[in-house]
C-alpha positions, 0 to 999 in steps of 0.5 A: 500500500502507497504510503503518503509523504508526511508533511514538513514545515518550521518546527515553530512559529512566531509573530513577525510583525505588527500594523494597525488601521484606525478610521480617520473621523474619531466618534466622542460620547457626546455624539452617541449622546445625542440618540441615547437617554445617557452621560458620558461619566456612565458611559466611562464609568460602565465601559471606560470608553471615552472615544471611538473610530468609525469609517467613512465609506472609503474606509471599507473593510478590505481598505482598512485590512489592506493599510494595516496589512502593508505596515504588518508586513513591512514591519515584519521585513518581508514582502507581500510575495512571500505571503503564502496564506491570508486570513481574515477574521470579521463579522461585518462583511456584508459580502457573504461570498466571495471571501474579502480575504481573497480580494485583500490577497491580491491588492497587497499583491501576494503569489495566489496566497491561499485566502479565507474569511472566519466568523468568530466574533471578539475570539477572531484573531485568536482562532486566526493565529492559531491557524496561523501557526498550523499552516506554518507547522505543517508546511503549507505556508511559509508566511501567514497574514492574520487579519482582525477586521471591523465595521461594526459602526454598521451593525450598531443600534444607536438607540439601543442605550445598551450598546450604542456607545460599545463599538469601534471600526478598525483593522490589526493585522500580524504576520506569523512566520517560521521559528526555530523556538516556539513562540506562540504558545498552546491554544486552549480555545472552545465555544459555549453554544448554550450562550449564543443568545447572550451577544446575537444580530437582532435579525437575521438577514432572510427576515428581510425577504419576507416582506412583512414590516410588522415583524422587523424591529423600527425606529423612533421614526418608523423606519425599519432598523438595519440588523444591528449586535445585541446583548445580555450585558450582566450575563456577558460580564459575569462569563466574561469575568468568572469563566475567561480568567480560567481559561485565561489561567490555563493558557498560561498553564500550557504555556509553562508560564506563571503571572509573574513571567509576564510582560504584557497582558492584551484582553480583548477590548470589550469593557474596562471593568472587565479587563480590570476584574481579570486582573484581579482575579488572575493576581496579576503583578504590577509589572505586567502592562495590561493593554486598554486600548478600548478607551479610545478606539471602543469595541472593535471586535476581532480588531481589538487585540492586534489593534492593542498590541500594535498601540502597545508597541508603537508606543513604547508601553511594550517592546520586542520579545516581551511575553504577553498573555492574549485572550479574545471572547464573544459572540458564540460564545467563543473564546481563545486564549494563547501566550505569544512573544511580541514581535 
């Protein structure tokens, strides 16, 4: 019986390079202020939110991943010819086919990169860099751009007094290549199916072809809402808390490191009261720079943790070879949790 040639890549992989886009126009809490029955010191005091980016309509999802694309590669000191596979984790891509990886790929002008979209909320780029990393291993791949990408400024209610002030638009992106010592540490990942209702699209988009105003949600003006994201806000905070800092811990676990061996904590950025209780819970010491990038860029989604560790970098808060613990969570419920070396 033939037998198959076994594959062979790296032995290990590791983030080469960093690079962030955030939308020009900078969305203050005054401005969501103006639909909502709020304040901007509850809106601080819930969220730590004091600013947010949205796109204009040239600042598209593939426009955004294409400028933070082209400064992670150049970070990384490779060319985008050398890019063998591109990933792009989004939930607001209003395309459903094809995937805007495959446009991204080409734009930034790649050799036919293998290139597909995932859909896995806030836990995005965690699932991105893992698959990332198995390219690599496995030999497919020498050079992988993972993509976080949103434009949730699209699916967000701004009468909805729950959520309207959480979301941001932006694009991080990393690029992983080989390693001859393991840098990115093991994935302790997973879902919660039973949770999904907590963070859902308030309609789904069918509901729009049956043509039956009467059971589409409307505005204060009659008009019929854009799907937007909704969420059970306690129920997500007592999860997000209670249950992350645990798998938090076992990422840690895997990785043979203790709190105390850590540079640099990077949550995803959903809530400061979050990312402040983790902290707590997970005994972080005071060393440890922890990433809060959510005050002025909100809520980006899979965005969120590649656009905080190129903020950490470029700022000087946080430097190569740094150890930093990353966790991304949300709709799902999905969650992804690894220990990487910063780039």
């Amino acid at each position: 019986m033939a037998k198959l040639k076994p594959s062979k890549g790296a032995p290990y992989a590791r983030i080469l390079g960093v690079g962030g886009y955030r939308p020009v126009r900078v969305v203050p809490n005054e401005v969501i202020l103006e639909k909502i029955d709020s304040s901007d010191e509850w809106i601080r005091s819930r969220s730590g939110i004091e600013t947010r980016h949205w796109a204009n309509d040239e600042e598209t999802v593939a426009a955004m991943s294409i400028e933070a694309s082209g400064k992670a590669i150049a970070d990384a000191g490779i060319s985008a010819e050398q890019i063998g596979g591109v990933i792009v984790s989004t939930v607001s891509n209003f395309r459903q086919t094809p995937a805007v990886a495959t446009e991204i790929a080409d734009k930034l002008g790649t050799n036919k990169a293998a290139a597909f979209d995932i859909s896995a909320g806030c836990a995005g780029f965690g699932y991105g860099l893992t698959l990332a990393k198995g390219m690599i291993v496995e030999g497919s791949a020498e050079y992988v751009l993972v993509i976080g990408v949103e434009r949730l400024s699209d699916l967000t209610d701004l009468e909805d007094r729950a959520t309207a002030f959480l979301f941001g638009d932006g694009a991080g992106a990393v690029v992983v290549g080989p390693s001859q010592e393991p840098h990115i540490g093991p994935t302790v990942w997973g879902s919660e199916g039973d949770k999904s209702e907590t963070i859902k699209q308030t309609v789904p988009w069918d509901q729009f072809r049956i043509g039956d105003v009467s059971q589409l949600p409307l505005d204060s003006e009659g008009n019929v809402k854009f799907p937007a994201i909704t969420q059970e806000g306690q129920a997500v905070f007592r999860w997000a808390v209670f249950e992350m800092a645990k798998v938090a811990q076992q990422a840690l676990d895997a990785a043979g490191i203790t709190p105390d061996d850590l540079d640099v904590f990077i949550p995803h950025q959903a809530n400061e009261r979050i990312i402040d209780s983790m902290v707590k819970t997970l005994k972080l010491p005071e060393h440890v720079t922890v990433a809060r990038d959510v005050r002025t860029t909100g809520n980006t989604s899979a965005a969120s943790i590649p656009l905080a560790m190129e903020r950490l970098l470029a700022t000087g808060e946080a430097k190569s070879g740094d150890i930093a613990l990353v966790i991304g969570f949300g709709a799902g419920l999905v969650y992804a949790a690894t220990v990487v070396t910063l780039p």
